[in-house]
Backbone as a chain_set.jsonl record, in Angstrom:
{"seq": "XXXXXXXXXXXXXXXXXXXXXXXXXXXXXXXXXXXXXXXXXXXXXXXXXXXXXXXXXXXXXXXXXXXXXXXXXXXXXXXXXXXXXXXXXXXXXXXXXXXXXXXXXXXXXXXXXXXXXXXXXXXXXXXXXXXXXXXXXXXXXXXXXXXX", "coords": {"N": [[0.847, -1.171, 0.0], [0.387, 1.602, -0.724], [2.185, 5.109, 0.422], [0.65, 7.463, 0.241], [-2.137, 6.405, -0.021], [-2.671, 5.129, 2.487], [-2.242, 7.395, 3.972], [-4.743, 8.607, 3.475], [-6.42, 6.522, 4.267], [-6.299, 6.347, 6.455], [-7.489, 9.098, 7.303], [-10.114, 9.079, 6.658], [-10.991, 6.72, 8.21], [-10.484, 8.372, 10.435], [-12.223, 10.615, 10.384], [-14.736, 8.846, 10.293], [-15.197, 7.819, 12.768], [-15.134, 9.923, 13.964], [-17.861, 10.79, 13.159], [-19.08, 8.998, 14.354], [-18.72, 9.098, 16.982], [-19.689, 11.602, 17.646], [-22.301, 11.457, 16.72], [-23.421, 9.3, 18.809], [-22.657, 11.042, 20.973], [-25.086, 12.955, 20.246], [-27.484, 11.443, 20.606], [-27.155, 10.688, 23.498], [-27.714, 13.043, 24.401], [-30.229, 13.597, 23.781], [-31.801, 12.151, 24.966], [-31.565, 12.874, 27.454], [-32.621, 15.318, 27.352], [-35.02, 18.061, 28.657], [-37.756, 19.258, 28.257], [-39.181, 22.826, 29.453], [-42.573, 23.797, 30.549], [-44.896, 26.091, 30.263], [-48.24, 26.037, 32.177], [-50.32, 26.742, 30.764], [-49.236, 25.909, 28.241], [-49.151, 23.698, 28.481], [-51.614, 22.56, 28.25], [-52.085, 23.411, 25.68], [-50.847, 21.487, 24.01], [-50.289, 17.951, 22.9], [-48.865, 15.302, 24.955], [-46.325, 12.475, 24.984], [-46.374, 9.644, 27.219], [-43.963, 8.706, 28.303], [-42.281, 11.077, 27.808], [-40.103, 13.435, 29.793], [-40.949, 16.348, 31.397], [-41.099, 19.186, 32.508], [-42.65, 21.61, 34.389], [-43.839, 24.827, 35.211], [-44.876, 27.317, 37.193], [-46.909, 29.109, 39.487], [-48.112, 27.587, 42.669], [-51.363, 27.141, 43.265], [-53.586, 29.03, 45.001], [-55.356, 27.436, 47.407], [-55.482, 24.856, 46.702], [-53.961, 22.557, 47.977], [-53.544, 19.323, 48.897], [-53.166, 17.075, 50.938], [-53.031, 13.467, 50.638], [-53.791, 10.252, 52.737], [-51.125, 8.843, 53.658], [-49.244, 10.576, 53.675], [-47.259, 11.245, 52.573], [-48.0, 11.68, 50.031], [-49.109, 14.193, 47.898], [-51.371, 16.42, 46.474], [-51.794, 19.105, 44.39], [-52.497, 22.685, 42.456], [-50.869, 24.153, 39.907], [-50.479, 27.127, 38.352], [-50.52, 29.564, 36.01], [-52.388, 31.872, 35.99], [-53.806, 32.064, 33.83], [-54.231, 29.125, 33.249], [-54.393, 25.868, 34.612], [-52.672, 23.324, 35.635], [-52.974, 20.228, 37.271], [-51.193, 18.572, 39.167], [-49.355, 15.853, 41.031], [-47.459, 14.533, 43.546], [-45.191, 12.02, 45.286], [-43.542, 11.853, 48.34], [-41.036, 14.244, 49.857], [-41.62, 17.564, 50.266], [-40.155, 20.187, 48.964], [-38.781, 23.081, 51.85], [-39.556, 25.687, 51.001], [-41.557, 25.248, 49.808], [-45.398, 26.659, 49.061], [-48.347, 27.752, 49.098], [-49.232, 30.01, 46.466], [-46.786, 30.27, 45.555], [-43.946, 30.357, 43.992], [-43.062, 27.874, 41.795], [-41.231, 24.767, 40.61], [-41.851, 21.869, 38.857], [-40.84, 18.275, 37.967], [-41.458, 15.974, 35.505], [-43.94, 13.622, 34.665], [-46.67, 13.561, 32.079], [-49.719, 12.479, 32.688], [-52.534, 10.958, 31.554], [-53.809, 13.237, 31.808], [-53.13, 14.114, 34.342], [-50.174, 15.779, 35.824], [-47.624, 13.489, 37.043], [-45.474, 13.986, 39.127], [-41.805, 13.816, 39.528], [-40.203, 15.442, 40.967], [-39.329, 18.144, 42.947], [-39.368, 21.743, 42.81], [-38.534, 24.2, 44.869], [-39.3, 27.691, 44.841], [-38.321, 30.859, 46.053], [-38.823, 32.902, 45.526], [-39.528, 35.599, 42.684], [-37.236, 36.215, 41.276], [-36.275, 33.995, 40.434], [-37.733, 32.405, 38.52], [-38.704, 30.775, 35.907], [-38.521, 32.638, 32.373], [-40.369, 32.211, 31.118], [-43.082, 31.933, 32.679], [-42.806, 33.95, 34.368], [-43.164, 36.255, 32.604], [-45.533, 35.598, 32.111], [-47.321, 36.253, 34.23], [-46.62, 38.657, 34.643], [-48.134, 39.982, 32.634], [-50.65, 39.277, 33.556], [-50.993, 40.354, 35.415], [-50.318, 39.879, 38.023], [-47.992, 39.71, 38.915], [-45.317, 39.846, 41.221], [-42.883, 40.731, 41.536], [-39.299, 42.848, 41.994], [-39.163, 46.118, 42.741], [-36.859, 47.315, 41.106], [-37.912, 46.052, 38.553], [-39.405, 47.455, 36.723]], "CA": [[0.0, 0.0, 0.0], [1.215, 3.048, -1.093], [1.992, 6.307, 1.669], [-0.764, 8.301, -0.226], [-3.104, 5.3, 0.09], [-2.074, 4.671, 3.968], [-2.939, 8.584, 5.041], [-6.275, 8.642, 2.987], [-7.061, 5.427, 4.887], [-6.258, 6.784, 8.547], [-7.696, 10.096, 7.193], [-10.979, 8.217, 6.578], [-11.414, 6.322, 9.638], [-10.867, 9.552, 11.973], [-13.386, 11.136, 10.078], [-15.551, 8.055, 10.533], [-14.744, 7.883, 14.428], [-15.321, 11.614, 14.728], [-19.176, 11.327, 12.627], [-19.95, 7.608, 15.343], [-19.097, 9.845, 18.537], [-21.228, 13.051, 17.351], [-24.012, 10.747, 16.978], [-23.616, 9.049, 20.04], [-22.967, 12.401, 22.075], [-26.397, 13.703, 20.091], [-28.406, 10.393, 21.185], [-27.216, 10.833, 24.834], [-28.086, 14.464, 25.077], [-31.345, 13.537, 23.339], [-32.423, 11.145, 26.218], [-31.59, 13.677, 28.768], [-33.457, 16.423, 27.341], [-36.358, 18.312, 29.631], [-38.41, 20.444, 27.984], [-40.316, 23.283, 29.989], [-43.654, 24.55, 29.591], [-45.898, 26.792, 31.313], [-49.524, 25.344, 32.008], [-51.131, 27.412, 29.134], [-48.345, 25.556, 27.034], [-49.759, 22.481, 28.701], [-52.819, 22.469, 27.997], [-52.838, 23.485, 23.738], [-50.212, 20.12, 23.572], [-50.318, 16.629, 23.496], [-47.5, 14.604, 25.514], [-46.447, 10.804, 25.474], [-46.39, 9.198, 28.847], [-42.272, 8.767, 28.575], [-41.538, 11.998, 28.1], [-39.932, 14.121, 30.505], [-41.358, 17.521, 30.985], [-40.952, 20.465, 33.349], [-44.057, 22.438, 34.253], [-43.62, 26.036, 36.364], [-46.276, 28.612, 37.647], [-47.355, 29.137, 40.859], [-49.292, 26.533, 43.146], [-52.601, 27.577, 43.051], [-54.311, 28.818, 46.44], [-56.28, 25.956, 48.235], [-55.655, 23.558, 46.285], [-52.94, 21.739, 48.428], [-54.14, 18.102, 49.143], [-52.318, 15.528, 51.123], [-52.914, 12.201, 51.324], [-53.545, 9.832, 54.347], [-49.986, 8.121, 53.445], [-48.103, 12.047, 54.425], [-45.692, 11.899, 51.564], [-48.704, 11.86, 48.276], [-49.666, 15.582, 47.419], [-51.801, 16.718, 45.088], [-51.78, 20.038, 43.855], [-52.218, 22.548, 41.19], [-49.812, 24.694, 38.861], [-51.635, 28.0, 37.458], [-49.728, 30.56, 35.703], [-52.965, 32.925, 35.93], [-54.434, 31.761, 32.88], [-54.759, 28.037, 33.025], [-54.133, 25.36, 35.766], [-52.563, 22.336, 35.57], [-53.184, 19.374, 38.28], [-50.232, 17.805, 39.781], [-49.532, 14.505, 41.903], [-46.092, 14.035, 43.832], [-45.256, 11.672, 46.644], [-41.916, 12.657, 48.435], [-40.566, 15.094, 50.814], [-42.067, 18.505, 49.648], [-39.22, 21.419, 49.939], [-39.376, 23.824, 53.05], [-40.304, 27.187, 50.629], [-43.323, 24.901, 48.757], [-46.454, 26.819, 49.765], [-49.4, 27.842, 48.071], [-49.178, 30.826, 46.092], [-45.171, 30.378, 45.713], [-43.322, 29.671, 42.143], [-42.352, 26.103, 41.891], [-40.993, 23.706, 39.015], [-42.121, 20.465, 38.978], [-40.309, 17.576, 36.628], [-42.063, 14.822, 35.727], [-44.728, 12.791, 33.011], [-47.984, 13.811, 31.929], [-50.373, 10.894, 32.849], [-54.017, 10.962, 31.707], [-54.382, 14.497, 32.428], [-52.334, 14.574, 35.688], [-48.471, 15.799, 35.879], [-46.911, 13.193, 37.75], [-44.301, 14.844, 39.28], [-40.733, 13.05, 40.265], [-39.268, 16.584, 42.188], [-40.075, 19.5, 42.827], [-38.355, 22.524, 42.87], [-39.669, 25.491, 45.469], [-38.561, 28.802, 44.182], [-38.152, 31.861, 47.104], [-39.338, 34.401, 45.118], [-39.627, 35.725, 40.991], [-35.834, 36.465, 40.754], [-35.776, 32.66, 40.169], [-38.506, 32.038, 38.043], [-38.361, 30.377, 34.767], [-39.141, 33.992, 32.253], [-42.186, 32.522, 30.854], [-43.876, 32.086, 33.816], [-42.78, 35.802, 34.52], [-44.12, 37.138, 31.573], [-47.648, 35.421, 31.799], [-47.582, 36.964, 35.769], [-46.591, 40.597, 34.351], [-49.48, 39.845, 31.81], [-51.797, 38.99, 34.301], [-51.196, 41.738, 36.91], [-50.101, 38.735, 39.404], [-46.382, 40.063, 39.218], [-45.129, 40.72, 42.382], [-41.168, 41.112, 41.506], [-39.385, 44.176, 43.292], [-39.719, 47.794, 41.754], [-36.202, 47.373, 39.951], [-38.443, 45.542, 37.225], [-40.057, 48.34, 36.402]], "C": [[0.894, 1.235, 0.0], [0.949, 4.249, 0.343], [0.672, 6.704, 1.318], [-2.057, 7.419, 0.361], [-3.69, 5.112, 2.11], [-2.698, 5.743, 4.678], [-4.203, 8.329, 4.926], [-7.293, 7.457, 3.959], [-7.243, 5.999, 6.443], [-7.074, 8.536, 8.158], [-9.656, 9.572, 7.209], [-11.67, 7.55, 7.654], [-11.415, 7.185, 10.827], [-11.837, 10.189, 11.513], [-15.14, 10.102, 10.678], [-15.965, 7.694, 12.437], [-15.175, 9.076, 14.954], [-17.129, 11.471, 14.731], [-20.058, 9.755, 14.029], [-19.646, 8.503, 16.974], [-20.215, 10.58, 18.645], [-22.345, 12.473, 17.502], [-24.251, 10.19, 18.192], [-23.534, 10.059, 21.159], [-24.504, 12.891, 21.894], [-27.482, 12.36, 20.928], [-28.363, 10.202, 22.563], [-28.117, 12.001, 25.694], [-29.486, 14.487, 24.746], [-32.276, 12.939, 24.493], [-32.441, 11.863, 27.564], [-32.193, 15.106, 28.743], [-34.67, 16.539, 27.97], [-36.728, 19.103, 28.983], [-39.354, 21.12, 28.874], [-41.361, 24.01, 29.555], [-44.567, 24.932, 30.865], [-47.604, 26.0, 31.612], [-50.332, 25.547, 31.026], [-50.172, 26.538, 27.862], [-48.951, 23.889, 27.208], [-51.053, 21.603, 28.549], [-53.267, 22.401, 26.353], [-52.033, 21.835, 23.574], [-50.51, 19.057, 23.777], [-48.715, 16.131, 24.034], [-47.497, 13.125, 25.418], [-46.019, 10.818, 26.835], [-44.71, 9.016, 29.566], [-41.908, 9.949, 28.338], [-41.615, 12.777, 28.904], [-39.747, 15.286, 30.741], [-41.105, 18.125, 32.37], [-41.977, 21.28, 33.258], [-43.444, 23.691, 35.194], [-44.387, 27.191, 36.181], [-45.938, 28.456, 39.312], [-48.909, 28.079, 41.652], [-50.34, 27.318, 43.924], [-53.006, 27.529, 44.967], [-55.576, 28.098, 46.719], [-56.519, 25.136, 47.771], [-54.632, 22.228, 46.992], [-53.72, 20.673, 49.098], [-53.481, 17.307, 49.721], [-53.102, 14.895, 51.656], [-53.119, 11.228, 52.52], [-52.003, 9.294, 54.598], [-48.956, 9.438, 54.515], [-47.713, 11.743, 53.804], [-47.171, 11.81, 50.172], [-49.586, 13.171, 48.555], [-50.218, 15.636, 46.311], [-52.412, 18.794, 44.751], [-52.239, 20.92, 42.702], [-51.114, 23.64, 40.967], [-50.356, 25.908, 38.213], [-50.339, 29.242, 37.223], [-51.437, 31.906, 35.373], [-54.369, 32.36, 35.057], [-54.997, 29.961, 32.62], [-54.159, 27.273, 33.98], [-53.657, 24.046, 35.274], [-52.675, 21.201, 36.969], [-51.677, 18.346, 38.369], [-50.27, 16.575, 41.14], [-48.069, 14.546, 42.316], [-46.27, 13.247, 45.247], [-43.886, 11.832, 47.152], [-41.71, 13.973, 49.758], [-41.048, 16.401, 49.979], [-40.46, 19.773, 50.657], [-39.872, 22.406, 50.85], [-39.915, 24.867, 52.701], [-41.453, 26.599, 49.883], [-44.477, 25.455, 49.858], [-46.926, 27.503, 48.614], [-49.412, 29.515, 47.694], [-47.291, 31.336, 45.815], [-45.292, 29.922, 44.005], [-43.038, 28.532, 42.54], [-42.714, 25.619, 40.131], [-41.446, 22.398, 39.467], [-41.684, 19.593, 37.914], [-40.734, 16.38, 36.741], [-42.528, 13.808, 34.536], [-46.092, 13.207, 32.856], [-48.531, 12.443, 31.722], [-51.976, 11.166, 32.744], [-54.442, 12.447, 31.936], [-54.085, 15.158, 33.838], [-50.877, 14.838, 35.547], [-48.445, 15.039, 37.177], [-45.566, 13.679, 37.885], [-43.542, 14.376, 40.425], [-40.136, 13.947, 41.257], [-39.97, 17.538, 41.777], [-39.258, 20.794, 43.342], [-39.229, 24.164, 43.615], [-39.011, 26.748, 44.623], [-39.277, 29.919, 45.528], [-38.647, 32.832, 46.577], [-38.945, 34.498, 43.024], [-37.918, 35.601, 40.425], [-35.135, 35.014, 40.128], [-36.559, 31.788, 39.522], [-38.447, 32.142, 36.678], [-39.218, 32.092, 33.651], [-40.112, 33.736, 31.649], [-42.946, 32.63, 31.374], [-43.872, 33.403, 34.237], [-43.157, 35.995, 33.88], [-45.526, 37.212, 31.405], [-47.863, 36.121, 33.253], [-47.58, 37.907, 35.266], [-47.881, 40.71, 33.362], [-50.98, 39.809, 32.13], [-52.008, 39.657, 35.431], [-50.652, 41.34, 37.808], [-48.358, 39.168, 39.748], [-45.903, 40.379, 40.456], [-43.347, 40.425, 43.108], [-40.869, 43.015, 42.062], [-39.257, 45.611, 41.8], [-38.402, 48.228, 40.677], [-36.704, 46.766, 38.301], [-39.158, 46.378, 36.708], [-40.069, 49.016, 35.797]], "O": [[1.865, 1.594, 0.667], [-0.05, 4.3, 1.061], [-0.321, 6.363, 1.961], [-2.849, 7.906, 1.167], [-4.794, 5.018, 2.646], [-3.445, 5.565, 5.64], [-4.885, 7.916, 5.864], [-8.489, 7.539, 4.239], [-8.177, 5.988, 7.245], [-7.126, 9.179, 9.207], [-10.275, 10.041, 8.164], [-12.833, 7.817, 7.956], [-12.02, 6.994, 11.882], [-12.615, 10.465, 12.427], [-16.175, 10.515, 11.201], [-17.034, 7.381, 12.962], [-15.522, 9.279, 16.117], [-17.799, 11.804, 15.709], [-21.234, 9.673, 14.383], [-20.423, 8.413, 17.924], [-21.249, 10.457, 19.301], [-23.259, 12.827, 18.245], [-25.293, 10.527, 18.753], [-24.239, 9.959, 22.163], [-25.194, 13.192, 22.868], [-28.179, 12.691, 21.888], [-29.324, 9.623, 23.071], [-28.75, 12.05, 26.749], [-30.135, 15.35, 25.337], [-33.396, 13.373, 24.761], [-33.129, 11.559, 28.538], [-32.282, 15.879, 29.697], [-35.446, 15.585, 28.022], [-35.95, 20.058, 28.97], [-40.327, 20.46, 29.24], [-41.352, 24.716, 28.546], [-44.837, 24.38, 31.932], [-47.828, 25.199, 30.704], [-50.992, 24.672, 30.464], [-50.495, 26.609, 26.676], [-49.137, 23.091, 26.289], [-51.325, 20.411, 28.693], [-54.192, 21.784, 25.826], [-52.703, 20.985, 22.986], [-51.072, 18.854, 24.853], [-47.651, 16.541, 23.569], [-48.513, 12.499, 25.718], [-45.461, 11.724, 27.454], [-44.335, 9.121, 30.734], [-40.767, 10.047, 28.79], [-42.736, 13.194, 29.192], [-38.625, 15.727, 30.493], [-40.909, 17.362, 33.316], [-42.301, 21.723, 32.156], [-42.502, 23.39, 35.927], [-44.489, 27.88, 35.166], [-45.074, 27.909, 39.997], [-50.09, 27.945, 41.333], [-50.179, 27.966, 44.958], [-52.861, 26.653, 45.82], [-56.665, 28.306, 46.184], [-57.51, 24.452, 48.029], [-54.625, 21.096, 46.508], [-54.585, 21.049, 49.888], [-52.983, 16.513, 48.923], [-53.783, 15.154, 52.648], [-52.405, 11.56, 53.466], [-51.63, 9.314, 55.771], [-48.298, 9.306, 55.547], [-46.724, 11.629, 54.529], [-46.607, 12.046, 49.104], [-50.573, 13.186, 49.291], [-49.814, 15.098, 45.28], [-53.479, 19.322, 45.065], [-52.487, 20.235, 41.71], [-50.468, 23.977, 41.959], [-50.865, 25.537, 37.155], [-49.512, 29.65, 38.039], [-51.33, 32.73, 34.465], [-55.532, 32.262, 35.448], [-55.972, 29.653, 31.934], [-53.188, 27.868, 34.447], [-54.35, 23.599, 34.36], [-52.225, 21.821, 37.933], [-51.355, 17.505, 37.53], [-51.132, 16.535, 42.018], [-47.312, 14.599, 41.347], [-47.085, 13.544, 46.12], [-43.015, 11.956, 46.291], [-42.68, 14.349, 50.417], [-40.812, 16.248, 48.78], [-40.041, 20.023, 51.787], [-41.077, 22.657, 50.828], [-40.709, 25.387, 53.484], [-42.277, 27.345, 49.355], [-44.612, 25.053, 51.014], [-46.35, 27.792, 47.565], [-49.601, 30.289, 48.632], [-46.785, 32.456, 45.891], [-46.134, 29.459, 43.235], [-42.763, 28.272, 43.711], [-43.508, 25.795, 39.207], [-41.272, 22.051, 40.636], [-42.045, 19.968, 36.798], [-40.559, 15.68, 37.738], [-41.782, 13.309, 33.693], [-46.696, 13.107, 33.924], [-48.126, 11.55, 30.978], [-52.614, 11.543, 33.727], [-55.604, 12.647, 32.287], [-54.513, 16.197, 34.34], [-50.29, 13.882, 35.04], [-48.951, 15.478, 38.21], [-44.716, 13.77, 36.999], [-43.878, 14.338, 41.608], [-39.609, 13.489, 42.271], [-40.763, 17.802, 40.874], [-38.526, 20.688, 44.326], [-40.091, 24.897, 43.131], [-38.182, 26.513, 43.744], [-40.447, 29.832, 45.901], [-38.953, 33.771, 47.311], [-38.317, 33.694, 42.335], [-37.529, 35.027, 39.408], [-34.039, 34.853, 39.592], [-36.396, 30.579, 39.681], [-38.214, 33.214, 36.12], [-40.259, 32.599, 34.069], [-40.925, 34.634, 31.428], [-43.84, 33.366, 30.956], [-44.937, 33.977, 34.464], [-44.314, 36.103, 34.286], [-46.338, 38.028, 30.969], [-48.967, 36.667, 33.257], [-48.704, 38.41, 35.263], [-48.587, 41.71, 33.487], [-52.003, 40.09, 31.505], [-52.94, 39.583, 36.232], [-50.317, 42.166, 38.658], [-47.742, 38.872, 40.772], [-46.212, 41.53, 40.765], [-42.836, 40.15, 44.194], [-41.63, 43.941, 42.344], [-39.278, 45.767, 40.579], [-38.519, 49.04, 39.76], [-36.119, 46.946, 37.233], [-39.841, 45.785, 35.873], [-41.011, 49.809, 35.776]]}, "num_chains": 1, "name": "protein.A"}
């Protein structure tokens, strides 16, 4: 085999090596993708039951439900405009209370977000900006007067 022959060959197979990682890096990062969506986003879509979604609004006042078990909550999710119904069983963080921001990550099941965690949020400064925008939209805003 000729030199010429010899590079083209090793020139060839790193190319080929480079295009079987890329794909396998894209098919990893594909499986670990979360998409989030506000409840109004939740509501125009359909979801399959395996995929793993991210919902965030604010949990709706008086809807907090537990369980006789003490760890299964049921909740809802309302960014103002539309509500979604949530289910988690689990340790609920110490800032989850009703009328607070919170993420929830989970599966849409039948019309319920089952939801694997849950994420409290302390206040707007930490709130995903669609969920801010449908609050400033809806009057419900109640970020500090530098947003202004």
């Amino acid at each position: 085999m000729k030199r010429k022959h010899r590079r083209l060959l090793f020139v060839g197979l790193g190319m080929a090596a480079l295009g079987i990682a890329a794909a396998l890096i894209l098919l990893a990062f594909d499986d670990n993708l979360v998409f989030f969506f506000s409840p109004t986003e939740m509501q125009a879509r359909e979801f399959s039951p395996d995929q793993r979604l991210r919902i965030g609004g604010l949990v709706e006042e008086g809807s907090v439900v537990r369980d006789g078990d003490g760890l299964t909550v049921r909740f809802n999710i309302t960014d103002t405009a539309n509500v979604v119904a949530v289910t988690y069983s689990g340790v609920l963080p110490d800032l989850f209370d009703e009328g607070q921001g919170v993420v929830a990550e989970g599966h849409m099941l039948g019309g319920t977000f089952e939801a694997a965690e849950i994420l409290a949020k302390h206040d707007e400064n930490y709130m995903p900006r669609e969920v801010a925008d449908a609050l400033k939209e809806s009057g419900q805003w109640q970020g500090d007067e530098a947003d202004k």
